[in-house]
C-alpha positions as CSV (number, residue, x, y, z in Angstrom):
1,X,-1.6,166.4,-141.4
2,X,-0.3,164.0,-143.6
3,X,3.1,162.4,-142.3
4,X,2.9,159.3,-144.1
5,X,6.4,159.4,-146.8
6,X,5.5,157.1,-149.9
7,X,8.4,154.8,-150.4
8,X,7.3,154.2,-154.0
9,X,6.6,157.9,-155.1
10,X,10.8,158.6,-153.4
11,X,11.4,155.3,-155.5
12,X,10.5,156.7,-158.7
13,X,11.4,160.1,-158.5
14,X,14.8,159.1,-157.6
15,X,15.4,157.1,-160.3
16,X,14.5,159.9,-162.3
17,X,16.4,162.3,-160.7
18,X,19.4,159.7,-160.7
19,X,19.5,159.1,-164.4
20,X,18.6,162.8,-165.3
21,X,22.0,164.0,-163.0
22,X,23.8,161.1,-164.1
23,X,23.0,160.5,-168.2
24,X,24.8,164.0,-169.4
25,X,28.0,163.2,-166.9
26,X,28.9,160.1,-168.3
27,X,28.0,160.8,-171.5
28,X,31.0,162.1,-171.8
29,X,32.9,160.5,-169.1
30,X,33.8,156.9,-168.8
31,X,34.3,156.8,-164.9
32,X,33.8,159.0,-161.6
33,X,36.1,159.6,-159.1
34,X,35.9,160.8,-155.4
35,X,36.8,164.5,-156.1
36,X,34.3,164.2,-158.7
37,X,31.4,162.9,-156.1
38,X,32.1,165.4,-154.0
39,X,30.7,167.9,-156.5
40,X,28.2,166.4,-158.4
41,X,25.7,167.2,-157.5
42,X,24.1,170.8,-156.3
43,X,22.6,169.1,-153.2
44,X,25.3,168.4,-150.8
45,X,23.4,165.9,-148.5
46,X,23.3,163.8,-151.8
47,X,26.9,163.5,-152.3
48,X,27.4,162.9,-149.1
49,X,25.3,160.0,-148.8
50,X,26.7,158.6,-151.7
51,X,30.4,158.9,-150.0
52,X,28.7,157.0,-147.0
53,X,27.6,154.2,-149.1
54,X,31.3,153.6,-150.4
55,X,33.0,154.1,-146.9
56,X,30.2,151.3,-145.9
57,X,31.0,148.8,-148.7
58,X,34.8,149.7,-147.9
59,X,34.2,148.8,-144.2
60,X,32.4,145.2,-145.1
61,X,35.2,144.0,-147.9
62,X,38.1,145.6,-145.0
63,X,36.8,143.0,-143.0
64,X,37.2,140.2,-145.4
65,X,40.9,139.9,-145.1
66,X,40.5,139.3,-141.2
67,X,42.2,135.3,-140.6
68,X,43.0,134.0,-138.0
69,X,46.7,133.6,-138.7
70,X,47.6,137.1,-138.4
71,X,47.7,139.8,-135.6
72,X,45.3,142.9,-137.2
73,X,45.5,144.9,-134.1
74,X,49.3,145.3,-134.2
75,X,50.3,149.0,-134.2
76,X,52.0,148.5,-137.3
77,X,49.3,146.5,-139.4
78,X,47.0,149.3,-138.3
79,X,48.9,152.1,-139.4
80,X,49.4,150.3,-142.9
81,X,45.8,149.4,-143.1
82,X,44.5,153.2,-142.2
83,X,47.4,154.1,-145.2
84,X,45.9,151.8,-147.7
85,X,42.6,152.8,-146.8
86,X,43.8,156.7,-147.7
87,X,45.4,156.0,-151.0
88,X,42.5,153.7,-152.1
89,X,40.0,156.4,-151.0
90,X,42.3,159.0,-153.3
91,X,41.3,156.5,-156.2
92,X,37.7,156.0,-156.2
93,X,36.4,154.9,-159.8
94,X,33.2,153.9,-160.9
95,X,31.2,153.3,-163.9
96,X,27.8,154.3,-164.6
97,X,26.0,150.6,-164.2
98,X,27.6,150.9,-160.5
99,X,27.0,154.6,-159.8
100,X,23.6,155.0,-160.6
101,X,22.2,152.8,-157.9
102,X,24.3,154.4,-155.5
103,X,23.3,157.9,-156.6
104,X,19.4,156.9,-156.8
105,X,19.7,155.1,-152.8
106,X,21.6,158.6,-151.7
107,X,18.9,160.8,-153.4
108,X,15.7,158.9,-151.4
109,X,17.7,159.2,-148.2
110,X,18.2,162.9,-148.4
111,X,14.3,163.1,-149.6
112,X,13.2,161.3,-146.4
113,X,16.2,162.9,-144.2
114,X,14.0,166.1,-145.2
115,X,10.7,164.7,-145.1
116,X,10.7,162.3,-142.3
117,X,13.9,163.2,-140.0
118,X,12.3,161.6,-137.0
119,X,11.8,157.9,-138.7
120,X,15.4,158.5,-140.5
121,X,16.5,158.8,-137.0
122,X,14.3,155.5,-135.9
123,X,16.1,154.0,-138.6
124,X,19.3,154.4,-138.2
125,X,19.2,152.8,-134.2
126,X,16.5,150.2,-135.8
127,X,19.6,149.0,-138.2
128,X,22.0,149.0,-135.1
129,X,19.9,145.5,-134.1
130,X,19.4,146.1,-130.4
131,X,23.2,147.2,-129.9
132,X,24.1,150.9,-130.8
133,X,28.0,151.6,-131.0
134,X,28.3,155.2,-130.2
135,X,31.6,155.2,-132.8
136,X,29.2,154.0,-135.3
137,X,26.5,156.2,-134.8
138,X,28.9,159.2,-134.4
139,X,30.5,158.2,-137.9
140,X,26.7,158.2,-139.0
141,X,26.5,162.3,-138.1
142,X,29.6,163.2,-140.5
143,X,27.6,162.1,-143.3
144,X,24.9,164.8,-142.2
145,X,24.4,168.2,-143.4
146,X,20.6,168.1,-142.9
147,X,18.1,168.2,-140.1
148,X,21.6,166.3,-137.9
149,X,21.7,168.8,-134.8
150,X,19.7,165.2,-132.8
151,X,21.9,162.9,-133.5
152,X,24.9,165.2,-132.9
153,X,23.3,165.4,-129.5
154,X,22.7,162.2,-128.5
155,X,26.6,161.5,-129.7
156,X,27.3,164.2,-127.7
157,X,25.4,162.8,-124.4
158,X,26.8,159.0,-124.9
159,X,30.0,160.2,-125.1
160,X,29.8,162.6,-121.5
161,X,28.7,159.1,-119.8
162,X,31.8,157.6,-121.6
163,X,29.5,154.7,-123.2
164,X,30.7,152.6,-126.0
165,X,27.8,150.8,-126.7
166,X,24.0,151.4,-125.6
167,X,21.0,149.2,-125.5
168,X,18.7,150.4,-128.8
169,X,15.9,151.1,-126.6
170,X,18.2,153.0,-123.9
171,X,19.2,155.2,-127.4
172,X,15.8,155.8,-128.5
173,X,14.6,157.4,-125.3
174,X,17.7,159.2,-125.4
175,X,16.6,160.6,-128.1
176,X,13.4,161.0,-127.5
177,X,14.8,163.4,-124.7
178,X,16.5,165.2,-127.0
179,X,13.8,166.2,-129.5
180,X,11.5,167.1,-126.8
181,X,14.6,169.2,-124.8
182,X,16.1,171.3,-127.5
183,X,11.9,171.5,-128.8
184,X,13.5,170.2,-132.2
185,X,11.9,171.4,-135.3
186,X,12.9,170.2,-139.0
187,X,14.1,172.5,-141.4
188,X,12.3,174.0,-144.0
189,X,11.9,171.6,-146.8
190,X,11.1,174.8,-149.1
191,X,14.6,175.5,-150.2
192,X,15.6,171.7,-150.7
193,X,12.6,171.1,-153.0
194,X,13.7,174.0,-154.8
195,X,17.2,172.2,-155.1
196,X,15.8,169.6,-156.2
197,X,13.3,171.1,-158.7
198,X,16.3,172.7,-160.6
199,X,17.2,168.9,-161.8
200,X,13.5,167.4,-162.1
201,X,10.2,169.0,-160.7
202,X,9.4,168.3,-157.5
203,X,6.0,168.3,-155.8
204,X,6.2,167.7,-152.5
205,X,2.5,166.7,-152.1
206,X,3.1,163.6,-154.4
207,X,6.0,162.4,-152.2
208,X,3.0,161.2,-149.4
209,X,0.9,158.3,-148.8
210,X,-3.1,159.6,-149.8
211,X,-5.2,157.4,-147.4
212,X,-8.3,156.2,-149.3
213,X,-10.3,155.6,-146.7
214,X,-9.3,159.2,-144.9
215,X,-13.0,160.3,-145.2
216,X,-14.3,156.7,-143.8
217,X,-12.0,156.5,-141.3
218,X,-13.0,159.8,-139.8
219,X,-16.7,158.8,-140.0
220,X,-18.4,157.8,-136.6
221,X,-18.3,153.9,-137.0
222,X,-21.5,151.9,-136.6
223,X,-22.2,150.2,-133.2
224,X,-22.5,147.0,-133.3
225,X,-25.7,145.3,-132.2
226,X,-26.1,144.5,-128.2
227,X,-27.0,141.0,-128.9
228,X,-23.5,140.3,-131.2
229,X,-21.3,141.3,-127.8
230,X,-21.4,139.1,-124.9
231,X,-22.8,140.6,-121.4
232,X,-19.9,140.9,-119.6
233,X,-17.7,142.8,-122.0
234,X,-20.5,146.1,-122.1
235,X,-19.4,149.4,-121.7
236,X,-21.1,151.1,-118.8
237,X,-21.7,154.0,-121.1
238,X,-23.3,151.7,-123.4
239,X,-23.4,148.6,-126.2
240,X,-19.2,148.2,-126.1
241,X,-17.2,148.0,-128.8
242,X,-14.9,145.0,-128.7
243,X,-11.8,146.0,-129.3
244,X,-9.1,144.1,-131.1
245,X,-6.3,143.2,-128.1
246,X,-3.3,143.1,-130.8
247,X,-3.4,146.3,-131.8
248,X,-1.7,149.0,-129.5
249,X,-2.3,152.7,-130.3
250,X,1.6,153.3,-128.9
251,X,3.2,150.6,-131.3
252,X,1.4,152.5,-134.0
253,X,2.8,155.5,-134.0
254,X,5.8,156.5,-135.9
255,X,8.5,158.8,-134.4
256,X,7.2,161.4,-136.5
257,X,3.5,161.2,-135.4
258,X,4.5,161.2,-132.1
259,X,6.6,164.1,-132.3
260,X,3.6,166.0,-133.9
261,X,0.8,164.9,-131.5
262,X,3.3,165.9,-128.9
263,X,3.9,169.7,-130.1
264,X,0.4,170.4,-131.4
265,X,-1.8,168.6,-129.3
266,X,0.0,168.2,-125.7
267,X,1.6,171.5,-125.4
268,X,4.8,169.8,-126.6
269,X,5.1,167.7,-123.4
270,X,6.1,164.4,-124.1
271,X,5.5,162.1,-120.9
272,X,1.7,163.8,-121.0
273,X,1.6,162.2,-124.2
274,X,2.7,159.2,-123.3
275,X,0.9,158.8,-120.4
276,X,-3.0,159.4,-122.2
277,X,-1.6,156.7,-125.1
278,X,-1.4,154.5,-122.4
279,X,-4.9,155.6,-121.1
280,X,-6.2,155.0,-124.4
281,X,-4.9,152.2,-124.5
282,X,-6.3,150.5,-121.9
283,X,-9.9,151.7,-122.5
284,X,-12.6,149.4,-124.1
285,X,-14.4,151.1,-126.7
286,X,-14.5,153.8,-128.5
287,X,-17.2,155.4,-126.4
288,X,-15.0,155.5,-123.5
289,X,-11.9,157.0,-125.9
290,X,-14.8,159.7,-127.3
291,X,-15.6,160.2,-123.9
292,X,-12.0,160.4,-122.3
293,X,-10.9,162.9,-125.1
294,X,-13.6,164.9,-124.5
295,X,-13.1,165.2,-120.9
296,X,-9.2,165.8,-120.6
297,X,-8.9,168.0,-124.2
298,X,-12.2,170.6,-124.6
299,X,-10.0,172.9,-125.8
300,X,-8.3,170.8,-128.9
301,X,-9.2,172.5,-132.1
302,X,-11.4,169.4,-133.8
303,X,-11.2,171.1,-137.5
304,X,-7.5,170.4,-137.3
305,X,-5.5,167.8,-139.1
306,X,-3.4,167.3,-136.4
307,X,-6.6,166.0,-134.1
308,X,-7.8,164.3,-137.4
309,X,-5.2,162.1,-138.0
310,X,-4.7,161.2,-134.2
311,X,-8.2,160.5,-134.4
312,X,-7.9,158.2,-137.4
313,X,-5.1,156.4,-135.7
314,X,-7.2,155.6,-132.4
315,X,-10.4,154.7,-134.5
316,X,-8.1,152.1,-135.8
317,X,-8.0,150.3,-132.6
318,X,-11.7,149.5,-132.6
319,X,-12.5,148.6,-136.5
């Protein structure tokens, strides 16, 4: 199965979708406002990503006034900076030069929000840069309508233990947790496409990443000879394979493949799954990983695309 998301097919077919959406509107009106946003378009998700963006921008210029010569945590310079930050959210205005890009960012979020919710998710604590602020990732879940039920979650669980701020990698086996105790399963990117389809056709198969070398990379790959690897690194089984030391099956999977190896190919138990990565991981050649796979997994279905592709990710360990 195919999980790769193709930044640059999202890329182009949000800027087509953004100018489409966008060219009639101000073709006849100057500006936008916020009441205006909130209905623009049919796709919810999309206006409310484009709401995020602002509140975000607001957030970084908010800061900007901070000097050191005055005392921002008063009650009373609070109260008038949460009132100012009300009236100037009642009068949002934009042009079309500045809406557009903000439209086109908000519609390739909700594309990979439906596509790829589990790397959206990676994403969001990647951004956090090792710290995670539980008040900014629960401000992150107001801004979702789609696939959010995770995130909501994990809010949920940080804020039982009372946390404030949480290590990145503490969050991401949170999370991890999560998916794998309420058996998480996207929704159905059928209706969406639809959505979107009313605005510009959408076919959802051009939205991933074709692998050229699919076919090659599923292909047995040729031994090398016995007298090209030195004695002492031979597999048992026989001529080894010498493996390439930097590259770690486990660092590269995204959250999405792991998710999907996890439910289709490990009975949807997760620390299984981790633990024959980190078998693989420490075997020598792909003789032993044929064997190994064989052994443990008879029963995988090997006409599947699931065992395809985690095949083609563990080949990639010994090219």
């Amino acid at each position: 199965m195919e999980e790769k998301v193709s930044t640059k097919a999202i890329d182009q077919y949000s800027n087509l979708f953004a100018s489409k959406l966008a060219d009639p509107f101000f073709h006849e009106n100057e500006k936008i406002n916020g009441k205006e946003i909130l209905s623009f378009c049919g796709i919810k998700q999309v206006n409310l990503f484009v709401l995020k963006q602002l509140m975000t921008m607001w957030n970084v210029e908010s800061e900007k006034w901070r000097s050191p010569f005055f005392d921002y945590e008063s009650a009373e310079v609070r109260e008038a900076v949460a009132q100012f930050k009300n009236v100037l959210s009642n009068n949002i205005s934009i042009s079309k030069k500045d809406f557009v890009p903000l439209l086109k960012t908000a519609v390739s979020q909700t594309l990979f929000l439906i596509l790829a919710p589990y790397d959206f998710y990676a994403n969001i604590l990647d951004q956090k840069k090792g710290l995670v602020r539980v008040e900014e990732l629960k401000n992150e879940t107001r801004y979702l309508k789609i696939n959010q039920k995770p995130l909501e979650k994990l809010v949920e669980k940080l804020e039982l233990r009372k946390a404030d701020i949480i290590m990145g990698n503490e969050a991401f086996g949170m999370l991890d947790h999560i998916l794998e105790e309420v058996n998480f399963t996207p929704e159905d990117f059928e209706g969406h496409v639809a959505a979107f389809s009313q605005v510009v056709p959408l076919q959802i198969e051009g939205l991933f990443e074709l692998k050229e070398s699919k076919t090659q990379e599923q292909k047995p790959q040729p031994q090398p000879k016995p007298t090209t690897v030195a004695s002492n690194n031979k597999d048992q089984h026989g001529p080894a394979i010498e493996k390439k030391s930097e590259f770690r099956i486990k660092d590269s999977l995204t959250i999405n493949q792991k998710f999907m190896f996890t439910k289709m190919l490990f009975s949807g138990d997760f620390e299984i799954f981790t633990e024959a990565i980190e078998r693989l991981d420490n075997l020598d050649s792909l003789k032993q990983v044929t064997n190994y796979i064989n052994d443990n997994y008879p029963h995988w279905d090997r006409e599947s695309e699931e065992f395809e592709e985690f095949m083609a990710v563990v080949q990639r360990k010994f090219l």
